[in-house]
N, CA, C and O atoms as a printed pandas DataFrame, in Angstrom:
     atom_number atom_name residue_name chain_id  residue_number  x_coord  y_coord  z_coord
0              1         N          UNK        A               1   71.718  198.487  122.552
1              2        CA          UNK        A               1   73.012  198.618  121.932
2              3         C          UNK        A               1   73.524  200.035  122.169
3              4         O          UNK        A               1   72.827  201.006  121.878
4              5         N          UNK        A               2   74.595  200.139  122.633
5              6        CA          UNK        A               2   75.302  201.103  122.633
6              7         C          UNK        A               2   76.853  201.858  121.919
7              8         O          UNK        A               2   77.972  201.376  121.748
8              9         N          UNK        A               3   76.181  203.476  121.576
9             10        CA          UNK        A               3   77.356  203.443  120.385
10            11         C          UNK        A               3   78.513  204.669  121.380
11            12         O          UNK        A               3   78.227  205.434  122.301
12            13         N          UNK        A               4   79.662  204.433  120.778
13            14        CA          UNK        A               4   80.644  204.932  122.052
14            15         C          UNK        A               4   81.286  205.841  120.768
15            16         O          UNK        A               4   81.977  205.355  119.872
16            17         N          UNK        A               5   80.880  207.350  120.888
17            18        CA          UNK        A               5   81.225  208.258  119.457
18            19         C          UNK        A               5   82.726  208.685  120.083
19            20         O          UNK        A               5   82.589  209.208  121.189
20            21         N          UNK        A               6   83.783  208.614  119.752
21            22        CA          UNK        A               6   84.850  209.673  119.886
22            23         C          UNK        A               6   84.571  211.165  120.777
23            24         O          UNK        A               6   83.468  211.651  120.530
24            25         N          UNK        A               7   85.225  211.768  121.545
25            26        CA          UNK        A               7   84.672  212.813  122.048
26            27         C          UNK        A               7   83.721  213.054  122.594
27            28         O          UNK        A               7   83.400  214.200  122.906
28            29         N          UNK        A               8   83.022  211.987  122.847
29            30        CA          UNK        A               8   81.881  212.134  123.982
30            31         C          UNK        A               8   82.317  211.079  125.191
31            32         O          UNK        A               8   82.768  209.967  124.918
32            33         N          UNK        A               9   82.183  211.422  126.196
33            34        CA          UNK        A               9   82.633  210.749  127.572
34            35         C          UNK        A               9   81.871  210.602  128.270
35            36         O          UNK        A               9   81.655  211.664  128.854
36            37         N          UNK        A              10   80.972  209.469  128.757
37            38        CA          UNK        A              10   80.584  209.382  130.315
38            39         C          UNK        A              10   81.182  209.697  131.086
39            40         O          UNK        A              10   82.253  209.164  130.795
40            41         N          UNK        A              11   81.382  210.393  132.248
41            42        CA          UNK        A              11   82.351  210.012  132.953
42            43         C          UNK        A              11   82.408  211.125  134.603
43            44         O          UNK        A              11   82.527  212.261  134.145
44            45         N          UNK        A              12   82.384  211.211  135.719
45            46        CA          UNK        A              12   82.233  211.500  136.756
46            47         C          UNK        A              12   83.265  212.974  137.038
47            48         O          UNK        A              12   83.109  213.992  137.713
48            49         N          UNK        A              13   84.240  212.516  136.236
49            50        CA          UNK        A              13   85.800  213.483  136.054
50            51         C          UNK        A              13   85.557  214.077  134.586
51            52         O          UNK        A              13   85.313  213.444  133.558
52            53         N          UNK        A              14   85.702  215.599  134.777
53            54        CA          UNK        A              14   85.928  216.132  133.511
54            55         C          UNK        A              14   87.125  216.390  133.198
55            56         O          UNK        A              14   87.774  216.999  134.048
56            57         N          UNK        A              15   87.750  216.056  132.018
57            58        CA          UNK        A              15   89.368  216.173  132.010
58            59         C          UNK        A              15   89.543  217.858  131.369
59            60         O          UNK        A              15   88.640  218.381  130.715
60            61         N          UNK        A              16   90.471  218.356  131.596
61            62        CA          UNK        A              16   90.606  219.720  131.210
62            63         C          UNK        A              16   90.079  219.920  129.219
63            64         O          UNK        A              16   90.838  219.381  128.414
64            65         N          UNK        A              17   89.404  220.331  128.921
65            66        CA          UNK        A              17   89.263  221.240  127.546
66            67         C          UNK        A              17   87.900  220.376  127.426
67            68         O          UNK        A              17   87.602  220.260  126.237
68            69         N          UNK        A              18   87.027  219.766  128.244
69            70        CA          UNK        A              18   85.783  219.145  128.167
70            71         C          UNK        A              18   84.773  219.863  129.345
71            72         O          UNK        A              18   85.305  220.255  130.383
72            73         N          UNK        A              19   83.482  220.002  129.178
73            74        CA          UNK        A              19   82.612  220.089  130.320
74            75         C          UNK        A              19   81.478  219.210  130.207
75            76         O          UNK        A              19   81.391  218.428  129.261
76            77         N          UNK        A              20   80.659  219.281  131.049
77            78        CA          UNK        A              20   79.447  218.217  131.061
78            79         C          UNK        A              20   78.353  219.072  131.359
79            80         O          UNK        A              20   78.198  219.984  132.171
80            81         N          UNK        A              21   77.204  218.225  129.977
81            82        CA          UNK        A              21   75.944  218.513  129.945
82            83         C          UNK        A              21   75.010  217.365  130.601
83            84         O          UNK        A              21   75.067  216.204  131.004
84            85         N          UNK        A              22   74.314  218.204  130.479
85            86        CA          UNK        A              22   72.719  217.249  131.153
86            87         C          UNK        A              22   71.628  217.180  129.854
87            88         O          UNK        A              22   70.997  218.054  129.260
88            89         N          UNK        A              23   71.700  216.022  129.741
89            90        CA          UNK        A              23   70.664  215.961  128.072
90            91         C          UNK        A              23   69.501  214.721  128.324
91            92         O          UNK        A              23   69.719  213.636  128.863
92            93         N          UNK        A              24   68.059  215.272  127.707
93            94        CA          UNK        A              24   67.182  214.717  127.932
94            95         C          UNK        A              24   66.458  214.908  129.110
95            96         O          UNK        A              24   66.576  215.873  129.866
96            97         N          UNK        A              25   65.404  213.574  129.293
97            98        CA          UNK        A              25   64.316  213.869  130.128
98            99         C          UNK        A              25   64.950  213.223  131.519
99           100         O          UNK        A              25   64.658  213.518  132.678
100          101         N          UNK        A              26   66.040  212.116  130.971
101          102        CA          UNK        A              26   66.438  211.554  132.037
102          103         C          UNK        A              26   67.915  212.364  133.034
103          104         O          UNK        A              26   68.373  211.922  134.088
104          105         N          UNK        A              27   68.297  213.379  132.428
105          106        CA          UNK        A              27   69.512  214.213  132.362
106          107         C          UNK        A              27   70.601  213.606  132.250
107          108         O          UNK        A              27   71.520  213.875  133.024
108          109         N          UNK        A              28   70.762  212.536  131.144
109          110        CA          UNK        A              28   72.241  211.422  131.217
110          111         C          UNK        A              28   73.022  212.881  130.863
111          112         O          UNK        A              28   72.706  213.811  130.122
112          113         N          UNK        A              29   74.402  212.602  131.896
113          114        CA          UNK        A              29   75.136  213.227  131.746
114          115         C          UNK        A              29   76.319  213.021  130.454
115          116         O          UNK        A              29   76.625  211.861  130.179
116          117         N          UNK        A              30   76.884  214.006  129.779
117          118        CA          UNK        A              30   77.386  213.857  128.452
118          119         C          UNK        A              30   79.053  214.534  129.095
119          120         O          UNK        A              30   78.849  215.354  129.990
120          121         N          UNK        A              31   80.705  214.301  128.758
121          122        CA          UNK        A              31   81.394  215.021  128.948
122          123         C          UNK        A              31   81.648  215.642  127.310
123          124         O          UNK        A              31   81.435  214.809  126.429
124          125         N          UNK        A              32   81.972  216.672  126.969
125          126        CA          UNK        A              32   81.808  216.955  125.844
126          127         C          UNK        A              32   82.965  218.005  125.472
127          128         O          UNK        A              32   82.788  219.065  126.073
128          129         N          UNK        A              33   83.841  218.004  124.835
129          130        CA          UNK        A              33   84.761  218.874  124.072
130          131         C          UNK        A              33   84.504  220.496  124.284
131          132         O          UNK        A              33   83.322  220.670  123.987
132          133         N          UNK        A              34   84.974  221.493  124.587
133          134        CA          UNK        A              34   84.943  222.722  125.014
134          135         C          UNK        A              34   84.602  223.485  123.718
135          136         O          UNK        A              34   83.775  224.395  123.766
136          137         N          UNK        A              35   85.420  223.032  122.153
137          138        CA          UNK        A              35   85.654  223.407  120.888
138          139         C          UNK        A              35   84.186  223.483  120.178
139          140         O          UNK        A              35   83.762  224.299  119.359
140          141         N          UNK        A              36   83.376  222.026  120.944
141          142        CA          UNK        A              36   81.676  222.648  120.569
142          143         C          UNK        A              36   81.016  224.000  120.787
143          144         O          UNK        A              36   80.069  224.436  120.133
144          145         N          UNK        A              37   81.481  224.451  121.535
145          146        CA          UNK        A              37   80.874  225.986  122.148
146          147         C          UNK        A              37   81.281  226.915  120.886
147          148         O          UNK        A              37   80.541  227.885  120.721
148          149         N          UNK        A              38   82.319  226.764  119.997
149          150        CA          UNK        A              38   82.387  227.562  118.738
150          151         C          UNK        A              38   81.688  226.973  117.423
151          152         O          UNK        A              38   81.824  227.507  116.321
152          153         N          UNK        A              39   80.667  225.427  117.724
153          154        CA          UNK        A              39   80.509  225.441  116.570
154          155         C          UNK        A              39   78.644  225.923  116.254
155          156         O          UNK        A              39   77.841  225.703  117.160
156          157         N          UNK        A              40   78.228  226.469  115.113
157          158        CA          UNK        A              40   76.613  226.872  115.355
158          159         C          UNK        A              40   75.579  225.576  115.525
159          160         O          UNK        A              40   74.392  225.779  115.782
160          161         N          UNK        A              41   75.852  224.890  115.443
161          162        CA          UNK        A              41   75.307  223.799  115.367
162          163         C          UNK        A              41   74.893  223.467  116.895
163          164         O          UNK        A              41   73.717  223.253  117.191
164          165         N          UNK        A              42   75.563  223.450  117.502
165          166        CA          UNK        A              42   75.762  223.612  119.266
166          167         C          UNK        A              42   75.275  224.744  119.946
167          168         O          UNK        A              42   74.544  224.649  120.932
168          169         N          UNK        A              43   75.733  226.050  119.352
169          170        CA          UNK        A              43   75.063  226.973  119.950
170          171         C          UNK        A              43   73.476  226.963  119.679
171          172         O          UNK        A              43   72.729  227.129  120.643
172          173         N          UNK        A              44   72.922  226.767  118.341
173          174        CA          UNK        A              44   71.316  226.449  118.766
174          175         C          UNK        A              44   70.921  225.799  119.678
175          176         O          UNK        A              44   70.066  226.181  120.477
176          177         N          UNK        A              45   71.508  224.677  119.693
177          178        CA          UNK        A              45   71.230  223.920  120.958
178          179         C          UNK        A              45   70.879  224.553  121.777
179          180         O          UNK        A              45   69.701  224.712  122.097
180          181         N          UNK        A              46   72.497  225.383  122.636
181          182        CA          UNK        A              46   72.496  226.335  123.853
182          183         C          UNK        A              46   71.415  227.075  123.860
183          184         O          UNK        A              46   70.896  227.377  124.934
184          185         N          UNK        A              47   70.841  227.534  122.542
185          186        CA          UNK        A              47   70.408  228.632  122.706
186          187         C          UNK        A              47   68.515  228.175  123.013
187          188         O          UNK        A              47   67.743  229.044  123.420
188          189         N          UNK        A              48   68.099  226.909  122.768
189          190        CA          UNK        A              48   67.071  226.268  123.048
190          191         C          UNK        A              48   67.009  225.866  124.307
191          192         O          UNK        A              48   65.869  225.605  124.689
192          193         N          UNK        A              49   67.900  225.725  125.113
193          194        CA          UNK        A              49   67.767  225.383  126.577
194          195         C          UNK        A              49   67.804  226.532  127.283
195          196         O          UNK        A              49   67.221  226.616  128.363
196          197         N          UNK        A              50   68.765  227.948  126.546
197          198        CA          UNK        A              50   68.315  228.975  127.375
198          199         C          UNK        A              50   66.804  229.440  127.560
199          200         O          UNK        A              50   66.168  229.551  128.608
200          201         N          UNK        A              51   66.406  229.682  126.235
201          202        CA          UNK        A              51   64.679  230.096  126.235
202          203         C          UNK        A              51   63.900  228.851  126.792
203          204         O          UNK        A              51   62.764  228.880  126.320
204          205         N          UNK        A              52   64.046  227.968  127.464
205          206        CA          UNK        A              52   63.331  227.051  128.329
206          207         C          UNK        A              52   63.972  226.849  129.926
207          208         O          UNK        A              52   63.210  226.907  130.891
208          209         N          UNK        A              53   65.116  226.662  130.058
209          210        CA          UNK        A              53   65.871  226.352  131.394
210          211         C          UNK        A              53   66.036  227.722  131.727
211          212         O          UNK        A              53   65.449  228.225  132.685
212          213         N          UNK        A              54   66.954  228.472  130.840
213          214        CA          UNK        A              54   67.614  229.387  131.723
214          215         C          UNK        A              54   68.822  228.884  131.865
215          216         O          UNK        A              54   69.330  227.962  131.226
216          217         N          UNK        A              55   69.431  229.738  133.024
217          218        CA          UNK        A              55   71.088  229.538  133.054
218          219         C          UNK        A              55   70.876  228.946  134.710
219          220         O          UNK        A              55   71.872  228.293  135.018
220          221         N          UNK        A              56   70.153  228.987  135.507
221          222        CA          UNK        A              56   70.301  228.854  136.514
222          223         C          UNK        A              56   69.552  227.699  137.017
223          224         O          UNK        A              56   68.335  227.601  137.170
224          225         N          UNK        A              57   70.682  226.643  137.302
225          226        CA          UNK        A              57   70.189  224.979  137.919
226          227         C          UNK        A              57   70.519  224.887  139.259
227          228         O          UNK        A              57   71.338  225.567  139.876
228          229         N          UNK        A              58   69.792  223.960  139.670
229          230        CA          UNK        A              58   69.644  223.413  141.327
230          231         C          UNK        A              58   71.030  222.221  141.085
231          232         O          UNK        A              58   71.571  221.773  142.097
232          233         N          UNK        A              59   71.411  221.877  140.006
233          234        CA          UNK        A              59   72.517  221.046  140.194
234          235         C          UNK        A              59   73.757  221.310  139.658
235          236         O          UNK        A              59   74.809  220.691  139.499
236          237         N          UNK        A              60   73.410  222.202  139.471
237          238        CA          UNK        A              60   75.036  223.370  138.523
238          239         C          UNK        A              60   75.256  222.759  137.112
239          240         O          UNK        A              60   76.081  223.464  136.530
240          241         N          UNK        A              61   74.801  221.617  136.251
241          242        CA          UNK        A              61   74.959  221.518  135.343
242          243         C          UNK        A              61   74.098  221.993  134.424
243          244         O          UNK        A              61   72.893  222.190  134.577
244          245         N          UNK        A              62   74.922  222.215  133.219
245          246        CA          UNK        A              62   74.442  222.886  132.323
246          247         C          UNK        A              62   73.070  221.595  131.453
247          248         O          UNK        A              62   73.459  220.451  131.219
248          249         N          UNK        A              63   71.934  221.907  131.171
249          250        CA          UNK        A              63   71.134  221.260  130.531
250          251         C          UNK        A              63   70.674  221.571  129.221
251          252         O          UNK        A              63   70.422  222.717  128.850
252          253         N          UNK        A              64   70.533  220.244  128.315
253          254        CA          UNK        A              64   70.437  220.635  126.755
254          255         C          UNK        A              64   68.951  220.272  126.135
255          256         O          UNK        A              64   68.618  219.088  126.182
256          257         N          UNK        A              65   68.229  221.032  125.676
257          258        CA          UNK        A              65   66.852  220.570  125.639
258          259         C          UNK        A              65   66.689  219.639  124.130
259          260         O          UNK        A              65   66.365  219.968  122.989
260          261         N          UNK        A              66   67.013  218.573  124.644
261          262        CA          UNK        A              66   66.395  217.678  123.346
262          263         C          UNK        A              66   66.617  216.047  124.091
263          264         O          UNK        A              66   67.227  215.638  125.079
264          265         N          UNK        A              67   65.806  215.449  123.076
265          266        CA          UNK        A              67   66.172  214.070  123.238
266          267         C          UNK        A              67   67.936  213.483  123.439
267          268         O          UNK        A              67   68.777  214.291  123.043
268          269         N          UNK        A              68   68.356  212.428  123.901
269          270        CA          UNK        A              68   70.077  211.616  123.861
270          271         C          UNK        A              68   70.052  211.894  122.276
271          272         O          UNK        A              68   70.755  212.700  121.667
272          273         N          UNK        A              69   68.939  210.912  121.685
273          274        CA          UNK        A              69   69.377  210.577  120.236
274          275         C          UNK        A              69   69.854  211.824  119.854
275          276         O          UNK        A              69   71.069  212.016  119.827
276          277         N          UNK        A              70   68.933  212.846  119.504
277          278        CA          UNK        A              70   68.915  214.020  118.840
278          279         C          UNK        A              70   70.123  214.667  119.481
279          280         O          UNK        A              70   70.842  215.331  118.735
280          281         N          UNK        A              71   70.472  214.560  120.854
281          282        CA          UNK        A              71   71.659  215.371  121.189
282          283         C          UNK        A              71   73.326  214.422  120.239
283          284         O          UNK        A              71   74.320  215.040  119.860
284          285         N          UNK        A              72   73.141  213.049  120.110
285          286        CA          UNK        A              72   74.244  212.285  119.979
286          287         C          UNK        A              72   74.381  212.617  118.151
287          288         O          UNK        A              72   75.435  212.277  117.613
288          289         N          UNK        A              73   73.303  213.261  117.310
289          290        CA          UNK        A              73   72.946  212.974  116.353
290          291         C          UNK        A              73   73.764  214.389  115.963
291          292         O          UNK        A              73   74.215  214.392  114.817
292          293         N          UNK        A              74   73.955  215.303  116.576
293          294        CA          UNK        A              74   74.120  216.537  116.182
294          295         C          UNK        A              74   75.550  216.919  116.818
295          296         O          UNK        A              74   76.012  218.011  116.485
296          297         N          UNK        A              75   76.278  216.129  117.691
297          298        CA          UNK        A              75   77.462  216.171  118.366
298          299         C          UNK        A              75   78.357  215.151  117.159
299          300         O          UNK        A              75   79.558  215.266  116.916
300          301         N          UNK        A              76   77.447  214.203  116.544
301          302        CA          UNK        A              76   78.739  213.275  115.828
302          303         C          UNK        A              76   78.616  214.384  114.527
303          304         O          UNK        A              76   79.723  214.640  114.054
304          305         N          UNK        A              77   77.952  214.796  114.139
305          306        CA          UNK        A              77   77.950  216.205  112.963
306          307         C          UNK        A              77   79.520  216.970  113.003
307          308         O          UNK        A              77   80.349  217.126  112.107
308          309         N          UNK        A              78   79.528  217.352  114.412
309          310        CA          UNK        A              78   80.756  218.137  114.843
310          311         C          UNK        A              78   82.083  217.516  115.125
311          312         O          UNK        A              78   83.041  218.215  115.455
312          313         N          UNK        A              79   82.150  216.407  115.021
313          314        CA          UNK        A              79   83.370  215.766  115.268
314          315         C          UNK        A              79   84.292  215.417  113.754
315          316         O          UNK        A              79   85.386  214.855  113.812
């Protein structure tokens, strides 16, 4: 079953004021609202993939270190 939250996008095209993450083991790609980057809730996030990834990928996307659930669980928080 799949849940389709507001503000989160699959999607190949990022539309302007969104970017895309890479979340999980499988890296499903997420398009995601730009306005997350101001909230703290998100920046832990960021700040858990920096002290493991780093900033620098072989596929230019940005990656979020946690499980989908746990990433979808903490993005509908912010909406």
């Amino acid at each position: 079953m799949a849940i389709r939250l507001p503000g989160i996008v699959s999607s190949k095209k990022v539309p302007k004021g969104y970017f895309a993450v890479y979340v999980g083991e499988n890296q499903k790609r997420f398009v995601i609202p730009v306005s997350y980057l101001n909230q703290p809730l998100f920046q832990d996030l960021l700040g858990l993939s920096e002290d493991e990834f780093g900033f620098s990928h072989p596929t230019g996307g940005l990656r979020i270190l946690c499980d989908e659930d746990m990433f979808l669980n903490v993005t509908s928080r912010l909406q």
